[in-house]
C-alpha positions in Angstrom: 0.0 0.0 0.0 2.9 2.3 0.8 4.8 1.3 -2.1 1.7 2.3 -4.5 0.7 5.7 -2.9 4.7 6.5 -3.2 4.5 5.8 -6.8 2.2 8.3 -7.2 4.1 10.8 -5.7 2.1 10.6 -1.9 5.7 10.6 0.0 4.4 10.1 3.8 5.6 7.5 6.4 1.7 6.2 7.6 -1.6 6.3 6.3 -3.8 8.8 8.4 -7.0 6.6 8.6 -10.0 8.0 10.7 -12.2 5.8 12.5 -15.3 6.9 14.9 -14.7 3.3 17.2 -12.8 3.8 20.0 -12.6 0.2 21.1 -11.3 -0.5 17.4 -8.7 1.7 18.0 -7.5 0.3 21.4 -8.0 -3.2 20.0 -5.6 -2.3 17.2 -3.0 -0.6 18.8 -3.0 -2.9 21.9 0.1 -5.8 21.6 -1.9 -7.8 24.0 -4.5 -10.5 22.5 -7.4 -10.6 24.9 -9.7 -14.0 25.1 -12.8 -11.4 24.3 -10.8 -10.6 20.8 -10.0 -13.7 19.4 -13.4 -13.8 17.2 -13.1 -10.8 15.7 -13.3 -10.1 12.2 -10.6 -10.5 9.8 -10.1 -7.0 9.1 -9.2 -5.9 12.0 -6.3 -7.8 12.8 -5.2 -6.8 9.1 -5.3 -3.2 10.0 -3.9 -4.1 13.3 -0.8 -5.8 11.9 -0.3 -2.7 9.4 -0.6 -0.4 12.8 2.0 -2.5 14.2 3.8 -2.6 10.9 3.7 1.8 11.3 1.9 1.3 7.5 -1.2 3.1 9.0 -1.8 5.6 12.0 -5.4 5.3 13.4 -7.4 9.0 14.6 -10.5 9.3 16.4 -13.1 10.9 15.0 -16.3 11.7 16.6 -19.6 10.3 14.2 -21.0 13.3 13.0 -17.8 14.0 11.3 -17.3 10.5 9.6 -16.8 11.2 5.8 -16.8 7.6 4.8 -20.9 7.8 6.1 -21.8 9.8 2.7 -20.7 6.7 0.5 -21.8 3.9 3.3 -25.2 4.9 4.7 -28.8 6.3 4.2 -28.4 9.5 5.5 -30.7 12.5 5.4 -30.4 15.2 2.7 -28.5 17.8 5.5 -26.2 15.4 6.4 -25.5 14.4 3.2 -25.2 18.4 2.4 -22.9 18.7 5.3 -20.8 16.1 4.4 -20.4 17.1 1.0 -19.4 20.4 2.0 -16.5 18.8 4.6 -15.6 16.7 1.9 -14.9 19.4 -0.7 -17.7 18.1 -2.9 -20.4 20.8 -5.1 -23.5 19.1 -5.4 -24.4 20.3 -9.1 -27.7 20.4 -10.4 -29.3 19.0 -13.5 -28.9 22.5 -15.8 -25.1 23.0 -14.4 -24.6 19.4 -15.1 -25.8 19.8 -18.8 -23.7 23.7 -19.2 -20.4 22.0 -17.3 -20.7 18.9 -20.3 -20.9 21.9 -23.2 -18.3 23.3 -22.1 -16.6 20.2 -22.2 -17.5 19.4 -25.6 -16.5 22.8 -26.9 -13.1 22.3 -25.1 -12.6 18.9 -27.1 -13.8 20.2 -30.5 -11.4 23.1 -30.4 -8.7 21.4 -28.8 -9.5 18.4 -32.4 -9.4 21.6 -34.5 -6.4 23.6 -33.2 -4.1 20.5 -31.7 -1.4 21.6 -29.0 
């Protein structure tokens, strides 16, 4: 994973990855294997072993400011709003849609008639 993100020109030493679990988080960056955690899913003792491997850093992050939410669960239009907006994201509608994909097409015909 680091070897990838490097070849696109991402140089950091660990993956910043938010999670909104704080149990997760202990579980993962704990060294000690409780009887209570031996059943647990196999994902977490992947990201575990990356933790432990300093491939990813694990952050806290309350719920209502879970990004990942917007693409996982039904959420209600403000919420989605809101995290669209923290995410960086315009939400366009149909008539900006339609003028952004003219423009585009205009861009391409002059960029086939007059190449670079």
């Amino acid at each position: 994973m680091r070897s990838q993100l490097t070849d696109y020109g991402l140089g950091f030493n660990k993956i910043p990855t938010d999670c909104d679990n704080k149990s997760d988080i202990a579980l993962c960056c704990n060294n000690v294997q409780h009887s209570q955690s031996k059943r647990i899913d196999i994902k977490f003792h992947f990201i575990k072993e990356q933790v432990e491997n300093r491939v990813v850093e694990l952050y806290f992050v309350n719920t209502e400011y879970q990004l990942a939410d917007i693409f996982t669960k039904a959420l209600c239009r403000e919420r989605i709003e809101f995290l669209i907006s923290k995410l960086g994201m315009r939400s366009f509608t149909p008539e900006t849609l339609k003028q952004l994909a003219d423009e585009a097409k205009e861009l391409w015909w002059y960029l086939f008639k007059y190449p670079v």
